[in-house]
N, C-alpha and C positions, 0 to 999 in steps of 0.2 A: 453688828456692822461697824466696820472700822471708819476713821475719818480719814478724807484725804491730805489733810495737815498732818497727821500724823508724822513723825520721824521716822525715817525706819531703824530699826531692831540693830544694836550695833553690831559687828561682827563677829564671828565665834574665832576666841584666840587661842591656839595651841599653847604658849608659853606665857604665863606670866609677866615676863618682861622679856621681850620676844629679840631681843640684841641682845643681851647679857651677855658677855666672854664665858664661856665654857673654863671650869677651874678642873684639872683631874688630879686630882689628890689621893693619898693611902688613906686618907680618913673615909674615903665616898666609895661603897661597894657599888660596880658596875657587872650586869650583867654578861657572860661569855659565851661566844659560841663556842661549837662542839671542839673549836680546835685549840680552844684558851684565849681566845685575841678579846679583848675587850670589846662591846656593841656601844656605840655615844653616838647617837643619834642630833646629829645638828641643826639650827632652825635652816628654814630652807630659804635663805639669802642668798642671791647674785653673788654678792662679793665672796664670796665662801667658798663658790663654784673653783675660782685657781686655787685656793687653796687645800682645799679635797682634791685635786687632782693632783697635784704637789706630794699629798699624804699619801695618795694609793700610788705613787710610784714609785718613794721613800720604802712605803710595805712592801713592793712588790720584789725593789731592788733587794732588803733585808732578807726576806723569803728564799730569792735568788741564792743572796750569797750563805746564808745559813744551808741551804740542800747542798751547794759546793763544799761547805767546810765538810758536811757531814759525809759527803761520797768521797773525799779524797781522806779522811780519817778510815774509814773501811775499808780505799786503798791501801792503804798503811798497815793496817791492822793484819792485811792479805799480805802484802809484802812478806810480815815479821815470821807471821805463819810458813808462809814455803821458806823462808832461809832456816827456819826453825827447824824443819822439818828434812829439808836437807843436810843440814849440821848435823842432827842425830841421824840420818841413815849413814852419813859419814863415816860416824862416830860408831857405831856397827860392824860396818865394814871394815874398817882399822883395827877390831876389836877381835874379828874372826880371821881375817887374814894377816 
């Protein structure tokens, strides 16, 4: 039987030192997801909240603009192809006639 003086039981804490600044360094292996992004899991503080939202719209923008670099490079690459491709039929035809 417990006493009703008793304290209670302190609370269970996820981190150590539960405000510590998060350091990401090349020295600290961080797990990834399947698409390579790093997973950093942050404590779950208020004040953190604007600035996670700040990050995923920074990643979101990056994301963005990386799939545009990559579809107007294939653009391109489509470009070089049919002039290529034209030049030698040209190049043919000048060749037979």
């Amino acid at each position: 039987m417990t006493s009703l003086l008793a304290p209670p039981p302190p609370p269970r804490r996820l981190f150590a030192k539960p405000y510590e600044p998060l350091m990401l360094s090349d020295q600290v292996s961080y797990p990834c997801d399947r698409l390579g992004k790093r997973i950093v899991n942050f404590c779950a503080d208020p004040g953190n909240e604007d600035l996670r939202a700040q990050i995923n719209t920074l990643q979101y923008e990056l994301e963005s603009l990386k799939q545009e670099r990559e579809v107007t490079n294939l653009r391109h690459q489509k470009e070089l192809r049919e002039v290529q491709n034209k030049a030698e039929a040209d190049f043919r035809r000048a060749q037979v006639g």
